[in-house]
C-alpha positions in Angstrom: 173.6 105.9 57.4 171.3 108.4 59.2 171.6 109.0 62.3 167.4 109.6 62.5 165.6 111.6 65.2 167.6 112.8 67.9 167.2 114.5 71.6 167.2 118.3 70.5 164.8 117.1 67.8 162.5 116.0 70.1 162.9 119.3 72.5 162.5 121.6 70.1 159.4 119.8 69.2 157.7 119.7 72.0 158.8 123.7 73.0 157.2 124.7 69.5 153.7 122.6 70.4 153.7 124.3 73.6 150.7 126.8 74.0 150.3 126.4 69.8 146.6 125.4 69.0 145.9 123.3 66.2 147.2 120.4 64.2 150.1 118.6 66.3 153.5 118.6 65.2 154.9 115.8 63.8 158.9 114.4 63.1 159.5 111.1 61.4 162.3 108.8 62.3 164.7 108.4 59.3 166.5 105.3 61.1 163.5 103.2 61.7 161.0 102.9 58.9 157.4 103.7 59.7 158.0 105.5 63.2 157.2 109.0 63.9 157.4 111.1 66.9 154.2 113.6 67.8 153.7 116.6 69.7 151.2 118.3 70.6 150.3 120.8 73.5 150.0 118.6 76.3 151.0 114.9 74.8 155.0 113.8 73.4 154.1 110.2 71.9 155.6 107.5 69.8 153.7 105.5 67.5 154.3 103.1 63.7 152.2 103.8 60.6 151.7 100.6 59.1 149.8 98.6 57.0 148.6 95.8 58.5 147.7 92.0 56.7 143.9 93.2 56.2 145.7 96.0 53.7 144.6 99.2 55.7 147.3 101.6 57.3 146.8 101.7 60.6 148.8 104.1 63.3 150.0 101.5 66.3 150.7 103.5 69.8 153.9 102.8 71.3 154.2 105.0 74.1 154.9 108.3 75.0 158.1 110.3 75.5 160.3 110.5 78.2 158.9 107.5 79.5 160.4 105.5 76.3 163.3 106.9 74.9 164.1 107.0 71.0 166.2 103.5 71.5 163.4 101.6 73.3 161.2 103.7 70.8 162.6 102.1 67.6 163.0 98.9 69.5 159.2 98.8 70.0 158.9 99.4 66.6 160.2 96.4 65.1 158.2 94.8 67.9 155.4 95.8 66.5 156.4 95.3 62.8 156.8 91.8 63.7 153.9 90.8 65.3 151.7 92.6 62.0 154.1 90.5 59.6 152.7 87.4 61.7 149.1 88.6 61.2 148.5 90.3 64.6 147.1 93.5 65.2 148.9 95.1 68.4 146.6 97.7 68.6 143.3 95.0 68.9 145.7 93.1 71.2 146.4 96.3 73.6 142.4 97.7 73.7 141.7 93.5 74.8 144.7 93.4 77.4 143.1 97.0 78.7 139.4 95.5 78.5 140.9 92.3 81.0 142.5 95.0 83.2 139.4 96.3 83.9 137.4 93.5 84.0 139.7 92.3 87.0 139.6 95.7 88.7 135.7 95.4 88.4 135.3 92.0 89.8 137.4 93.1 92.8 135.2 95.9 93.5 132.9 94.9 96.8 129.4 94.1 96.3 128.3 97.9 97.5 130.6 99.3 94.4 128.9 97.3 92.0 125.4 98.5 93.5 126.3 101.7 93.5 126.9 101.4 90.1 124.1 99.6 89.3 122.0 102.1 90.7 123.6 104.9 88.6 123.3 103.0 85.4 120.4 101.0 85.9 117.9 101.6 88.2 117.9 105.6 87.8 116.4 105.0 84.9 113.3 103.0 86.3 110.4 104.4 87.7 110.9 102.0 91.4 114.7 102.4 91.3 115.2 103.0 94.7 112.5 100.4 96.2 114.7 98.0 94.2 118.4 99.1 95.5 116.3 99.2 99.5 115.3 95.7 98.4 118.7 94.7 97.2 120.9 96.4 100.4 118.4 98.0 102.1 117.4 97.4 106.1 115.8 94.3 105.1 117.9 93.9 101.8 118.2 90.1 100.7 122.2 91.2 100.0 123.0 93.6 103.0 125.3 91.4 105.0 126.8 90.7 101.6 128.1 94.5 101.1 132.0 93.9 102.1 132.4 90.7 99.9 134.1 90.3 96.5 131.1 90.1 93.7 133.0 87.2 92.1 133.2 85.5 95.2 129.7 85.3 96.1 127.9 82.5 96.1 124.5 80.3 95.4 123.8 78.7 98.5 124.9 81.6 100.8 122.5 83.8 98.9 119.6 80.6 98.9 120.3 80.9 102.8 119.4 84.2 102.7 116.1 83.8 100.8 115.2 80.9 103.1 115.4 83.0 106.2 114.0 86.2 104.2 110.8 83.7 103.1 110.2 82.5 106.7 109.7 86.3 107.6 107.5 87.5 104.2 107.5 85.1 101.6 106.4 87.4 98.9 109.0 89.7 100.0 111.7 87.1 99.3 110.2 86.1 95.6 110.7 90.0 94.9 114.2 89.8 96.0 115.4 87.2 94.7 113.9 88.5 91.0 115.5 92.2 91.8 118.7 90.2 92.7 119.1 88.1 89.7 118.5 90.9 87.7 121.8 92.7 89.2 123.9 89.6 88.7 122.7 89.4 85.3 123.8 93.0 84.8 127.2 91.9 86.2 127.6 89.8 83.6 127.2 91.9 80.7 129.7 94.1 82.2 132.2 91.4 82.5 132.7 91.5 86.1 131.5 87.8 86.5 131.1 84.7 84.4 127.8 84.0 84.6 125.2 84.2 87.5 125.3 82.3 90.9 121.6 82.6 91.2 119.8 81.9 87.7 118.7 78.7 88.9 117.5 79.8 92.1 113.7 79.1 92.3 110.9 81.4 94.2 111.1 80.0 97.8 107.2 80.2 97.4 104.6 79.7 94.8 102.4 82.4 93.7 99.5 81.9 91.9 97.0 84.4 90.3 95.8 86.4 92.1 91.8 85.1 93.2 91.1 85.8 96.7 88.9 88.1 97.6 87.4 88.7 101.0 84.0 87.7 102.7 81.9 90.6 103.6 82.4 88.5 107.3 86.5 89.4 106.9 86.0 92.9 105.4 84.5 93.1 108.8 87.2 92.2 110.5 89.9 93.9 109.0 87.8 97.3 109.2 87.5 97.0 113.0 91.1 95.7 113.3 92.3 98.6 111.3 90.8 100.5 113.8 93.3 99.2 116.6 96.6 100.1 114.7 96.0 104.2 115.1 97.8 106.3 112.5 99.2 105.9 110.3 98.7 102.4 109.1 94.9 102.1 110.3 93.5 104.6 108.1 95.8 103.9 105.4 94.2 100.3 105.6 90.6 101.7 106.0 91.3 104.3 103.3 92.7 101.0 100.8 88.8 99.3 101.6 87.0 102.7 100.1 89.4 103.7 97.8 90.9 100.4 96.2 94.1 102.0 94.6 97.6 100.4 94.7 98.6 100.1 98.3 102.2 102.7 97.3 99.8 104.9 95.3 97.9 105.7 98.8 100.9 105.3 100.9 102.7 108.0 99.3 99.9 110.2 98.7 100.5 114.1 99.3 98.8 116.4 100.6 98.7 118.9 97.8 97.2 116.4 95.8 94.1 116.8 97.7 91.3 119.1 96.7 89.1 118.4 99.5 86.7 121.7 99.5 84.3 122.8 96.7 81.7 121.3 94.3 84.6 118.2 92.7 86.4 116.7 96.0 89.1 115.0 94.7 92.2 113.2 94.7 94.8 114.2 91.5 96.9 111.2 91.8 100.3 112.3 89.3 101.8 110.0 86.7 105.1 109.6 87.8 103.4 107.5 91.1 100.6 105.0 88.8 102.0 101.9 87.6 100.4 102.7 84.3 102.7 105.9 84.1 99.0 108.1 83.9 97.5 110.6 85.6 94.0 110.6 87.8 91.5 112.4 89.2 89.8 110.4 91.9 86.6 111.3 93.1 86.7 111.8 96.7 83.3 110.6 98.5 81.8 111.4 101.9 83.4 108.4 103.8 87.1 108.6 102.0 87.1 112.5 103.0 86.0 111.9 106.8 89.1 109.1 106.5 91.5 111.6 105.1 90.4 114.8 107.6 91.2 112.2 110.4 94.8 111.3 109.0 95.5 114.8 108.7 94.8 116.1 112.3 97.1 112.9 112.8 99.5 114.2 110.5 99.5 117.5 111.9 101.5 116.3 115.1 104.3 115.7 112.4 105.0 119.3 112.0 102.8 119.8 108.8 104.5 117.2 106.5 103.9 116.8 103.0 102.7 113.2 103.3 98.8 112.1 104.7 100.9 109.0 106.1 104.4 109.2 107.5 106.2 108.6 110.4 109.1 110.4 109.9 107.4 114.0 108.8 110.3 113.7 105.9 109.0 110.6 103.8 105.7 108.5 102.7 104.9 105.9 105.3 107.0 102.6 105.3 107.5 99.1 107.0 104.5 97.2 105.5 105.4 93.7 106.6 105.8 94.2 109.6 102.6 96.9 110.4 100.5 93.5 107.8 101.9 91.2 111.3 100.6 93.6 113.6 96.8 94.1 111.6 96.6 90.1 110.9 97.1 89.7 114.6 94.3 92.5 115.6 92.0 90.4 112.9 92.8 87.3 114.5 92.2 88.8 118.8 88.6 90.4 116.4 87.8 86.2 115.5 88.3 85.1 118.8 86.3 87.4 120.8 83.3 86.5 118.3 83.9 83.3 118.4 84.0 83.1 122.3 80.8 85.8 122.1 78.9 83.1 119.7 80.4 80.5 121.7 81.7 78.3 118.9 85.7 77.4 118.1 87.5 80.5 116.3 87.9 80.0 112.7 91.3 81.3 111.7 91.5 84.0 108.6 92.9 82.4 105.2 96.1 84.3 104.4 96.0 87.2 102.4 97.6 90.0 100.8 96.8 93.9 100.9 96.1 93.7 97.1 93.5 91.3 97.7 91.4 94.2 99.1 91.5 95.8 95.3 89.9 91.9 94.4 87.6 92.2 97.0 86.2 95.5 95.7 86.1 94.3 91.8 84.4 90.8 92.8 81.8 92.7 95.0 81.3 95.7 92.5 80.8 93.6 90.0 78.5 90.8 91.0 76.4 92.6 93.7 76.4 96.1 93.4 76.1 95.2 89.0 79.0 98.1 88.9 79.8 97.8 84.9 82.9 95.9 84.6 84.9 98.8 82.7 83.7 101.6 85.3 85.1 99.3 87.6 88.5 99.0 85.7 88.9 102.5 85.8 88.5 102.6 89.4 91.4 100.2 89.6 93.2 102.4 87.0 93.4 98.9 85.1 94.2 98.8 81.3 90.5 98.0 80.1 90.8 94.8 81.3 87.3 93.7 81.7 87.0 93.9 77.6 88.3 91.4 75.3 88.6 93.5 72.6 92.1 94.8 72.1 91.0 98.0 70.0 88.8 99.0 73.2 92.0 98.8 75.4 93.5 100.8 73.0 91.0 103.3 72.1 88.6 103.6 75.2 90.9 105.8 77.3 87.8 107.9 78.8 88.7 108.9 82.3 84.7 108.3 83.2 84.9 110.4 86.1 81.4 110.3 86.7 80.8 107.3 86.3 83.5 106.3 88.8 82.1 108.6 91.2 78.6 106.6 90.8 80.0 103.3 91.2 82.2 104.6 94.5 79.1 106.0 96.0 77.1 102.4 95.6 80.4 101.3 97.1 80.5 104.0 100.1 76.7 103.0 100.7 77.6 99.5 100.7 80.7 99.5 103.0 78.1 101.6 105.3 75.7 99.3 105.7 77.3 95.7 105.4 80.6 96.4 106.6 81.5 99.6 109.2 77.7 99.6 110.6 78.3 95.4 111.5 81.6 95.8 112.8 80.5 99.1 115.2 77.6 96.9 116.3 79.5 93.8 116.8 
């Protein structure tokens, strides 16, 4: 009988694959069919070459050397053997036990882990990746006092707690969360760190419908003069969203070397990475938009010459919109009570409303009063066409119509002149 592989074998092995490049060097055990002994420059392993009951030859890892001796190493063997002569395939059955392994170590991860993982899978591949992870865990973050607990042990009605108080606060706010949050815990799921989602049933704590209000020329009024009370930054950011009616984060994070504000073209070169379209434009910049941005910028300058037209910090864009929309609905509302007391009737209180509404506003107005044309209009909004039916003219009318944009937001200068900021200076 041989007596197979032995412990100078081995040695003598693994001191010839030492510092030797190339093709590993291996022995085969003459006592135990099928199991051979490998090394290679930095590995000593066991393993069985077998074929298994689906007819391929497969090579089944056993372990590696010293850690399992030649004894336990023929011993596995015929541990192996027997589970392939029962139909089994102990390589399939070691890659699943490691996949459980690390599907437990994963769901014991705290909820931070997983969002920090999330955020370098995920959202650093989306164009508002970090608004999402501020709305996730941020200072306001629907999940922040979540951070220290066990994903897998987080539940639906702590998080519908959550919402509720979120959605007594900004109601909005909360629908955006709670979409940004079921999206993560859908993520968790296909990565196997939870069953399925706590939250998938979860409904918006408020409705939202499609968007239709627009503003009175009464309430532009208002909310030009009450713009006027915040000061900088969030007054003329508010004033600047009436004359320019671009995304309210397009403005907000608008830099001053985007600004050509000299010469024959004034204009604003907003960059694609910052429209929600993903292009770039060149926005005419018109008597009473410049005067608005020359004002924010002596205001800016007391920030040590930031980069921004509106910060606070110097370092970043301007932030904290809820709470700066509290403060301007509250200046609009002190604005309808002085009238009202001045007219001496009761003070009609201000629909709610939204700082989109303003881009509404401008599109309802241009449109039916000022007879704007409805794709001129579009552009100004840096909408998809969406004033034409036809889906080969949202395809192929991709004009910029820079001129006529700066036509249409001269009518609408003119207009806010006369209806608007010369009523509410005269008020």
């Amino acid at each position: 009988m041989s007596t197979g592989l032995t412990k100078a074998d081995i040695e003598a092995a693994i001191d010839a694959a030492r510092g030797r490049k190339g093709p590993q060097i291996e022995l085969r055990d003459l006592r135990e069919p099928g199991l051979r002994f490998r090394a290679g420059e930095r590995s000593a392993k066991w393993s069985l070459m077998i074929r298994l009951h689906t007819g391929e030859r497969s090579r089944i890892a056993l372990g590696s050397w010293p850690a399992l001796s030649i004894n336990d190493a023929r011993a596995a063997a015929r541990e192996a053997r027997r589970k392939v002569e029962e139909g089994r395939n102990p390589n399939e059955e070691r890659r699943n036990l490691a996949r459980e392994a690390q599907i437990r170590a994963r769901s014991r991860k705290a909820l931070v882990q997983m969002l920090d993982q999330y955020e370098r899978e995920v959202l650093s591949h989306h164009r508002r990746g970090d608004q999402t992870r501020r709305a996730l865990d941020g200072k306001e973050g629907l999940l922040r006092t979540l951070q220290a607990r066990n994903v897998k042990e987080i539940t639906r009605d702590e998080i519908q707690e959550l919402l509720k108080r979120r959605a007594k606060r900004s109601p909005i706010s909360a629908n955006r969360q709670l979409a940004y949050a079921k999206a993560f815990f859908n993520w968790c799921v296909s990565e196997g760190v939870i069953e399925s989602n706590p939250i998938a049933s979860l409904r918006r704590p408020v409705p939202e419908r499609t968007r239709e209000r627009y503003h009175s020329v009464q309430e532009l009024r208002d909310i030009w003069a009450a713009a006027g009370d915040l000061g900088y930054p969030f007054g003329p950011l508010c004033r600047l969203l009436i004359v320019l009616p671009m995304r309210r984060d397009e403005l907000a994070g608008l830099l001053v070397n985007e600004l050509t504000l000299q010469g024959d073209e004034p204009q604003w070169v907003l960059p694609s990475e910052r429209t929600k379209r993903a292009n770039a434009l060149r926005v005419p910049l018109l008597p009473m938009a410049r005067s608005i941005i020359t004002s924010a910028l002596g205001d800016a300058d007391r920030l040590k010459e930031s980069a921004y037209l509106f910060t606070t910090t110097g370092e970043t864009p301007v932030s904290g919109f809820a709470k700066a929309k509290r403060r301007l609905d509250g200046a609009v509302e002190k604005h309808r009570e002085e009238m009202a007391a001045k007219q001496g009737r009761e003070v009609e209180p201000m629909l709610p409303w939204t700082i989109h509404d303003l881009r509404t506003t401008f599109n309802t107005i241009a449109c039916e009063r000022l007879k704007i044309d409805a794709n001129v209009a579009d552009r100004i909004l840096n909408h998809v066409a969406t004033a034409t039916t036809s889906k080969i003219m949202r395809v192929y009318n991709r004009s910029e119509l820079f001129e006529e944009r700066k036509r249409a937001l001269r009518l609408w200068e003119q207009w806010l002149e006369k209806e608007v900021v010369a009523a509410a200076v005269n008020r």
